[in-house]
C-alpha positions, 0 to 999 in steps of 0.5 A: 960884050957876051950875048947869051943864047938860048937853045929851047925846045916844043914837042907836040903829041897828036894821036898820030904823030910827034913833032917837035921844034928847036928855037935859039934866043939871043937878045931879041931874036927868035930863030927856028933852028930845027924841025922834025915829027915821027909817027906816034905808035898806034894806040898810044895816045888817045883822046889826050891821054898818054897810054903808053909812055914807053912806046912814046919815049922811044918814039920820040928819043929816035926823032931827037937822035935823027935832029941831033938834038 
């Protein structure tokens, strides 16, 4: 019978860094497969709010590269 497995992926932005966390699901299970954080670019996001998109997509489309994902 095939199983199905599921590759999903979390990103948290804090003012000072990036992280993000890949998870595989397959029938009940839940595995961490891949962990990584960056540093967030300074003055970038603050109190919550996004001020500079561009500098954060490049910040963490590095950080997705380096984890190959």
């Amino acid at each position: 019978m095939f199983r199905k497995e599921l590759l999903q992926i979390g990103i948290e932005f804090h003012e000072q860094q990036i992280r993000v966390v890949q998870v595989k699901l397959r029938a009940n299970q839940i595995s961490l497969e891949k962990v990584g954080q960056a540093l967030m670019p300074a003055e970038s996001f603050v109190h919550g709010r996004i001020l500079q998109p561009d500098l954060i997509s490049q910040s963490l489309r590095r950080l997705l590269d380096t984890m190959g994902i």
